[in-house]
C-alpha positions as CSV (number, residue, x, y, z in Angstrom):
1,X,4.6,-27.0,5.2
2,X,2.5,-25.4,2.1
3,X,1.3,-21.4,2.4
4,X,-0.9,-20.1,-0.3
5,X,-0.6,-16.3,-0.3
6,X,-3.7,-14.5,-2.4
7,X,-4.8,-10.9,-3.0
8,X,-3.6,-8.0,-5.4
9,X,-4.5,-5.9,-7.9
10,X,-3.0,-2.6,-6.1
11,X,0.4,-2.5,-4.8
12,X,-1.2,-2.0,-1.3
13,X,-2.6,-5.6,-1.9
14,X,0.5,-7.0,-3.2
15,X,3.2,-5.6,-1.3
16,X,2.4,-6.3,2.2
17,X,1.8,-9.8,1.0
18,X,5.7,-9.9,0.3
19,X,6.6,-8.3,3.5
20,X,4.7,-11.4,5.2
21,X,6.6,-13.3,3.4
22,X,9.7,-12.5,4.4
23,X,9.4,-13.0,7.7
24,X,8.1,-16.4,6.7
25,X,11.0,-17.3,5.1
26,X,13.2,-15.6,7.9
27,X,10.8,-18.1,10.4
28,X,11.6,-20.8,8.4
29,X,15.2,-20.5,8.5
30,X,15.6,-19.9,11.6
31,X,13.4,-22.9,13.0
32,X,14.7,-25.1,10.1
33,X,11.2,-26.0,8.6
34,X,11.9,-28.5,5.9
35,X,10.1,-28.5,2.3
36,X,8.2,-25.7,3.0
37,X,6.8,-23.9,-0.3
38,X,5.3,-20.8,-0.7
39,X,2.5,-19.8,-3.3
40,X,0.8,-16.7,-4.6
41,X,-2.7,-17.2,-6.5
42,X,-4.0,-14.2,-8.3
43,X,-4.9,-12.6,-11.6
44,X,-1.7,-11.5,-12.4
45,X,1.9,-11.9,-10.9
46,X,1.9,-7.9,-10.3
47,X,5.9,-7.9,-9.4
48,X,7.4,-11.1,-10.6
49,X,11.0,-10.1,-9.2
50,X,9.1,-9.8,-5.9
51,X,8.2,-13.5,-5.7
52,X,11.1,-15.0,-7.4
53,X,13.7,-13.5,-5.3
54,X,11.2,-14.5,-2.1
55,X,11.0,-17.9,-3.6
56,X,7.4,-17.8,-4.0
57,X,5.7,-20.0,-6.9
58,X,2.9,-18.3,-8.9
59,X,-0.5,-19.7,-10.1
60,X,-3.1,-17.7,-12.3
61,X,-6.3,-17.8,-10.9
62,X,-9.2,-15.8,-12.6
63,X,-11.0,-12.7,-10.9
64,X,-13.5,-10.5,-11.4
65,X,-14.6,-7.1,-9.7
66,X,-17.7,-6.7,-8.1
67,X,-18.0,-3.0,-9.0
68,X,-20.7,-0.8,-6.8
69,X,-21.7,1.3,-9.8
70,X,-23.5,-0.3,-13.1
71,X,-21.0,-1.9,-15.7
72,X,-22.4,-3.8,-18.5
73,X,-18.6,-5.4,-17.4
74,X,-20.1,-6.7,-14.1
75,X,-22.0,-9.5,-15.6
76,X,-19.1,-10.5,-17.5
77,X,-17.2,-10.8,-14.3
78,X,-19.5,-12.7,-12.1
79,X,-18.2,-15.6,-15.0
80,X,-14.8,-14.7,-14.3
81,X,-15.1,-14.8,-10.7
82,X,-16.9,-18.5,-11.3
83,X,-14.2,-19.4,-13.3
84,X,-11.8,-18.7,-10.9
85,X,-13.2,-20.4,-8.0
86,X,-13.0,-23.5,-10.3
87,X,-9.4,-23.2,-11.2
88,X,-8.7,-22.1,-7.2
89,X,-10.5,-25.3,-6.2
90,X,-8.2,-27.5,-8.7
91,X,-4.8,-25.8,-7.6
92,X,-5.9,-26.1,-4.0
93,X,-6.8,-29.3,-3.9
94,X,-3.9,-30.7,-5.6
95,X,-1.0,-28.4,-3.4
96,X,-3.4,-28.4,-0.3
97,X,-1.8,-25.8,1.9
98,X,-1.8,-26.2,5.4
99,X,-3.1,-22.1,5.7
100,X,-3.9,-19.6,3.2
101,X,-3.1,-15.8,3.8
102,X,-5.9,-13.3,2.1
103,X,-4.9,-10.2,1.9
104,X,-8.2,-9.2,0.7
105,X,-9.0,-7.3,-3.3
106,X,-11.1,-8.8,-5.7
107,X,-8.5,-11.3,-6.8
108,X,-8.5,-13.0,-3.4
109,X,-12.0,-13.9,-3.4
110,X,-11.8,-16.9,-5.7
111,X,-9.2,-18.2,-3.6
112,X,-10.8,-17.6,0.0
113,X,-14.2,-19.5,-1.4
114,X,-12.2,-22.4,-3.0
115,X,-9.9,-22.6,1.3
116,X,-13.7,-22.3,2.4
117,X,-14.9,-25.7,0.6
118,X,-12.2,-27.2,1.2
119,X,-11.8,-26.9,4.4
120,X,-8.0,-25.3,4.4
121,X,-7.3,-22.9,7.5
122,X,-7.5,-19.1,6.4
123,X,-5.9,-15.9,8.7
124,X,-6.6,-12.9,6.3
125,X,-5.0,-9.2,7.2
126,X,-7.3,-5.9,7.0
127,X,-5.4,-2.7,5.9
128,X,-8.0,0.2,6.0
129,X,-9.8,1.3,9.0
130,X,-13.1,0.3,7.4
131,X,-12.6,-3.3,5.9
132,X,-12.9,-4.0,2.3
133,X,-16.0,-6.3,1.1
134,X,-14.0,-9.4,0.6
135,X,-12.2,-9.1,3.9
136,X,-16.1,-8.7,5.7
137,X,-17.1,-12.1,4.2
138,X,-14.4,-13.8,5.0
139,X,-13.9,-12.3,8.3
140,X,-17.4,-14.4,9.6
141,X,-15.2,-17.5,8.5
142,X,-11.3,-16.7,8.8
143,X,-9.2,-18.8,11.8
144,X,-7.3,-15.2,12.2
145,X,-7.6,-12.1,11.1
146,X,-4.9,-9.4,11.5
147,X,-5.6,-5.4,11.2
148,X,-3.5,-2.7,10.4
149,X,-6.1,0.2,12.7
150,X,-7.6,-0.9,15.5
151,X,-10.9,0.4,14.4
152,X,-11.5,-1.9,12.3
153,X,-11.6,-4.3,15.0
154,X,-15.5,-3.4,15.5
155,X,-16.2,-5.2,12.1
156,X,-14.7,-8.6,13.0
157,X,-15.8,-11.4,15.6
158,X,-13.6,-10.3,18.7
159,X,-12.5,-13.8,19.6
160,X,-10.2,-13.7,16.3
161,X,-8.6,-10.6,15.2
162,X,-5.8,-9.1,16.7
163,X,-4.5,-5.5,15.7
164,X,-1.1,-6.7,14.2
165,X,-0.1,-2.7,12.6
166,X,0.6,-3.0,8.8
167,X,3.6,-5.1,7.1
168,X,6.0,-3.4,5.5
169,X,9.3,-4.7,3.0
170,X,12.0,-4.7,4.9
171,X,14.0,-3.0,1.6
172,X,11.8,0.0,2.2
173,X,10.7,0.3,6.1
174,X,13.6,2.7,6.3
175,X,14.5,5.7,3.8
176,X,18.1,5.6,2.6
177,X,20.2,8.9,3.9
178,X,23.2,9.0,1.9
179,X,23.0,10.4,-1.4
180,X,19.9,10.9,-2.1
181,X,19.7,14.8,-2.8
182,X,22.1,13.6,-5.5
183,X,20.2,10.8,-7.2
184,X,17.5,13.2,-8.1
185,X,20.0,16.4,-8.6
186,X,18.2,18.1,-6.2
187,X,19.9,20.9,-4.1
188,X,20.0,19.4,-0.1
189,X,19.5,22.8,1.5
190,X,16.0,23.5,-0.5
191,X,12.6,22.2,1.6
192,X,11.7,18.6,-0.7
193,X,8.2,17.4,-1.6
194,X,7.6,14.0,-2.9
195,X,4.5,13.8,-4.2
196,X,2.8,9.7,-4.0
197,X,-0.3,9.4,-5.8
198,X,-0.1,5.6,-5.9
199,X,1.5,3.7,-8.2
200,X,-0.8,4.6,-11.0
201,X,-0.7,8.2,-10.2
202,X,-3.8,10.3,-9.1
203,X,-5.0,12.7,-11.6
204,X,-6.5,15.2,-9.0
205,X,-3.5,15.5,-7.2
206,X,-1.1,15.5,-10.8
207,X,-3.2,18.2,-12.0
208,X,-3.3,20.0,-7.9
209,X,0.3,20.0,-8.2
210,X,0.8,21.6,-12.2
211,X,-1.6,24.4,-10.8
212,X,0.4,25.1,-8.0
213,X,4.1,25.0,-9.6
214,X,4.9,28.1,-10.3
215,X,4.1,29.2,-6.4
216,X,5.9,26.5,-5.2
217,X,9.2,26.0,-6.8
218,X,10.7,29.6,-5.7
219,X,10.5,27.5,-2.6
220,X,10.6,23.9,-3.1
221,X,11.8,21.4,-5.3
222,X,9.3,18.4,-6.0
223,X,9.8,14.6,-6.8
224,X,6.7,14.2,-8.1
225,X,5.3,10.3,-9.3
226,X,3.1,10.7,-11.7
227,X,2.0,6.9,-13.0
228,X,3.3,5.8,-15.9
229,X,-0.1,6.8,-18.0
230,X,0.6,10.1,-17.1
231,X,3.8,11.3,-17.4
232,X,4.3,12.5,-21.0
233,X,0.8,14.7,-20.2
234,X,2.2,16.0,-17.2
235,X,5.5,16.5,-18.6
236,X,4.2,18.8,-21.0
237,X,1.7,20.7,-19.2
238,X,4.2,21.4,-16.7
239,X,6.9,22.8,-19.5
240,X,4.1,24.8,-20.4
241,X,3.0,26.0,-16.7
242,X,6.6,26.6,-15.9
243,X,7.7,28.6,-19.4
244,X,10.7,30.2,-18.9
245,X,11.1,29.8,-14.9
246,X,13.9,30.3,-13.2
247,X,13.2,27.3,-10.8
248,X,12.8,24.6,-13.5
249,X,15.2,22.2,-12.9
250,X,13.8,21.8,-9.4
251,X,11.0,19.8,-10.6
252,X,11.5,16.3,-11.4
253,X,8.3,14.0,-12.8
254,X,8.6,10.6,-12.7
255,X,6.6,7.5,-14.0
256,X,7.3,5.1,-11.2
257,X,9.8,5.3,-8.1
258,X,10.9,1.3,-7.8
259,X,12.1,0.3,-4.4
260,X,15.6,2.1,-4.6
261,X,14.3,5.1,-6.3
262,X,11.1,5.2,-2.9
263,X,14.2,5.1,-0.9
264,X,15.9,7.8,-2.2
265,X,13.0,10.2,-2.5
266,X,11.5,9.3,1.2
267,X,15.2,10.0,2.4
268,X,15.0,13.7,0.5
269,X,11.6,14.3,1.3
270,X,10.6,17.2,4.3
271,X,6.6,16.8,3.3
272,X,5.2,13.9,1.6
273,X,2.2,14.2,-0.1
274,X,0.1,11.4,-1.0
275,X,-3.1,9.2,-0.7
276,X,-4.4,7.6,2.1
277,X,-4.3,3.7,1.3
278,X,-1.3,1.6,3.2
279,X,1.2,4.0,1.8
280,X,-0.2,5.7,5.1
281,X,2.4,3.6,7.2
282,X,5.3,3.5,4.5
283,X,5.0,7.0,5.4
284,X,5.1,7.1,9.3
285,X,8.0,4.4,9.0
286,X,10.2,7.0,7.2
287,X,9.3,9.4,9.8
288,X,8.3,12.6,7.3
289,X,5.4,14.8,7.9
290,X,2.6,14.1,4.9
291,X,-0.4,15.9,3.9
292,X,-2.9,13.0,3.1
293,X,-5.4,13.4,0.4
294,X,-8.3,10.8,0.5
295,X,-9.9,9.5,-2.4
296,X,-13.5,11.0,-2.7
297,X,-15.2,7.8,-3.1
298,X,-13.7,4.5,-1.6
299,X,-15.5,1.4,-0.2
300,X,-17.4,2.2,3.4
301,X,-15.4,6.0,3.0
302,X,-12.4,3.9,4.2
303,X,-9.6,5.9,2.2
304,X,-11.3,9.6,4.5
305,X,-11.3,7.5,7.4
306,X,-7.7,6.4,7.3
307,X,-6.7,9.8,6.3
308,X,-8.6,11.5,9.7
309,X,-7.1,8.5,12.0
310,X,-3.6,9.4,10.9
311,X,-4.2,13.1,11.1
312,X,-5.5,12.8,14.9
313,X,-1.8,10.7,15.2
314,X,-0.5,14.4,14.4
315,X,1.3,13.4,11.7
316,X,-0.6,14.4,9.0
317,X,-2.9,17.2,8.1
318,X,-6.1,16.2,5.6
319,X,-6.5,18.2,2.1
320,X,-9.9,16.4,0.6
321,X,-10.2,16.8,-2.7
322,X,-13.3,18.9,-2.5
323,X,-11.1,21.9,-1.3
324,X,-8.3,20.5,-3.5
325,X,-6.4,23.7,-5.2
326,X,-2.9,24.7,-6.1
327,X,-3.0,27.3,-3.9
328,X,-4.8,25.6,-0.8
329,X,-1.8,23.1,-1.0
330,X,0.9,25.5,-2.1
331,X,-0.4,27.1,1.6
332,X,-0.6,24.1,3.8
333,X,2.8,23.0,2.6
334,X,4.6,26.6,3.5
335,X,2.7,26.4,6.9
336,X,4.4,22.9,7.8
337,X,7.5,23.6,6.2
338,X,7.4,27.2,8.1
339,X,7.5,26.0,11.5
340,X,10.7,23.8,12.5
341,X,8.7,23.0,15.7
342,X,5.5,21.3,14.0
343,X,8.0,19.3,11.9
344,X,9.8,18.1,14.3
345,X,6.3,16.9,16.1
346,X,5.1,15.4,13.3
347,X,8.6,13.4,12.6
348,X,8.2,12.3,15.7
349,X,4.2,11.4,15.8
350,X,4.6,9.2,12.6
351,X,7.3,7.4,14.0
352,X,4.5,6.2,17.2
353,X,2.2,5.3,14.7
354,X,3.8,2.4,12.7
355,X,4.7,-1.1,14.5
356,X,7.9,-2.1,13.4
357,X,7.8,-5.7,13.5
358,X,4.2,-6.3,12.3
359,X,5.1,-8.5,9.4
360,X,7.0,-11.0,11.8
361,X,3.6,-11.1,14.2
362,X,1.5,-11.9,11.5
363,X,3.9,-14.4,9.9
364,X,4.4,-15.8,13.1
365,X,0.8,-16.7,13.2
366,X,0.7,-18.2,9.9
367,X,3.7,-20.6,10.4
368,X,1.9,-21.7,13.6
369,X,-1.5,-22.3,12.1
370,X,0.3,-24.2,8.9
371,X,2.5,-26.5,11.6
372,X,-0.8,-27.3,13.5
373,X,-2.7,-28.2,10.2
374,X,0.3,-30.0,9.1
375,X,0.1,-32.8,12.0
């Protein structure tokens, strides 16, 4: 049994791809599947650790955005993306897998054109209430299609999806709870915020949070991930914000949180505060209240739509960046953090919201389309 995994570009691509894959492999164990190999065909590797210690064998295929805005870039890309369907085509054809899994992105369209011409079964997973362009196209062809909100159901043939939920990596579907005020030295009786602006950080809510420091910190203390482009400017700007400030210490930038580090700061955390990709249902699986900030301008308005669906779970409220300022959030986070009753509501809201075993459904259905193919 062959599985070709394809997608990335964003951790929110990547990531859920491994959490399929774990189940695979648990699946394969457990019905003792012999010689079956897993693959992962994208533009880059993203998180080689990731596939090596999931066994998962990596092959560079070429990709190139299709941007909705003018790029002299775009024409060079269309060559990239031709490219890639080329080497997709060549790497397909000499593994061929018995199902591919898209997870949709850019980097998965190469792939999902090359499983088309050739013929190779395709079950692709949806993560945003409005589906992304790739996913669309190849949702008129897929064998399955699995989606993380049901509403995105209305954009798919309804003989062939099935709302799955969202996978999510076992190493982080639960926050840690022992001794994580003391792997940030933070103080456990003070209110925490962790603030998630995606892996890559999100400039409007960095610089949302620098403006709102010095009215937040006499009452919280912040984990705040900033992207690795970002944190020496924020570093500095908030030494400067902060000056002489009593409350200093009880902020605490970082570039990147890795797995143990998202553990530690979901286990700390009272209010997260982040975007509204799939870190949506990281969230909701830790059980902590968020305040969701959408990005402006996403593909069909999917990241506002998400953010609203999640808010009408009750466990979230919506800040959108048009009305994004220090002190509207300073506000909205004293409200929540305010009233022990709302919190407890909205722990227990984001705990309805996530299914718990949605990798396993979907990698269920893969390992049964792939042992079909296979005879």
């Amino acid at each position: 049994m062959k599985i070709v995994f394809t997608g990335g570009g964003t951790g929110g691509h990547f990531y859920p791809i491994i959490a399929i894959a774990e189940e695979v492999n648990a699946i394969i164990d457990e019905q003792k599947i012999l010689q079956a190999k897993l693959y992962y065909f994208s533009d880059t590797p993203y998180d080689k650790t990731a596939l090596f210690d999931n066994g998962i064998t990596y092959k560079r295929i070429s990709a190139g955005k299709n941007r909705v805005y003018f790029s002299p870039l775009n024409f060079l890309d269309y060559f990239k993306a031709g490219f890639g369907i080329i080497e997709a085509l060549i790497s397909l054809y000499s593994i061929f897998p018995d199902v591919v899994v898209g997870k949709g992105g850019y980097a998965s369209f190469p792939t999902l054109v090359a499983a088309r011409l050739l013929k190779i079964p395709i079950l692709i997973h949806e993560s945003d209430s409005y589906p992304g362009r790739v996913n669309q196209w190849a949702g008129k062809f897929a064998t399955r299609i699995a989606i993380s909100f049901p509403e995105a159901a209305h954009y798919f043939p309804k003989d062939r999806v099935a709302f799955t939920g969202h996978p999510i990596r076992k190493e982080i579907a639960q926050s840690a709870k022992d001794g994580v005020f003391e792997y940030f030295g933070l103080d456990a009786t003070i209110p925490t915020v962790l603030v998630l602006g995606g892996s890559s950080g999100a400039e409007v809510i960095n610089n949302a949070i620098l403006d709102s420091l010095n009215l937040l910190l006499p009452t919280f203390q912040i984990i705040h991930q900033t992207g690795a482009k970002n944190i020496t400017e924020v570093k500095n700007t908030a030494e400067i914000v902060m000056g002489n400030s009593e409350f200093k210490a009880r902020y605490k930038p970082v570039p990147f949180l890795n797995t143990l580090g998202l553990r530690m700061a979901s286990g700390a955390a009272s209010v997260i505060i982040s975007r509204a990709g799939s870190m949506i249902f990281e969230i909701a699986s830790w059980g902590v209240p968020a305040i969701i900030i959408p990005i402006t301008k996403s593909n069909g308005d999917h990241q506002r739509k998400n953010a609203f669906t999640y808010a009408r779970s009750g466990a979230g409220e919506v800040i959108e960046e048009n009305n994004l300022t220090g002190t509207i959030l300073a506000a909205e986070l004293t409200k929540i953090v305010s009233d022990p009753a709302r919190l407890d509501l909205m722990r227990k809201n984001a705990a309805t919201f996530t299914v718990s075993d949605a990798g396993h459904k979907i990698a269920e259905e893969v390992v049964r389309i792939a042992l079909t193919h296979e005879k």
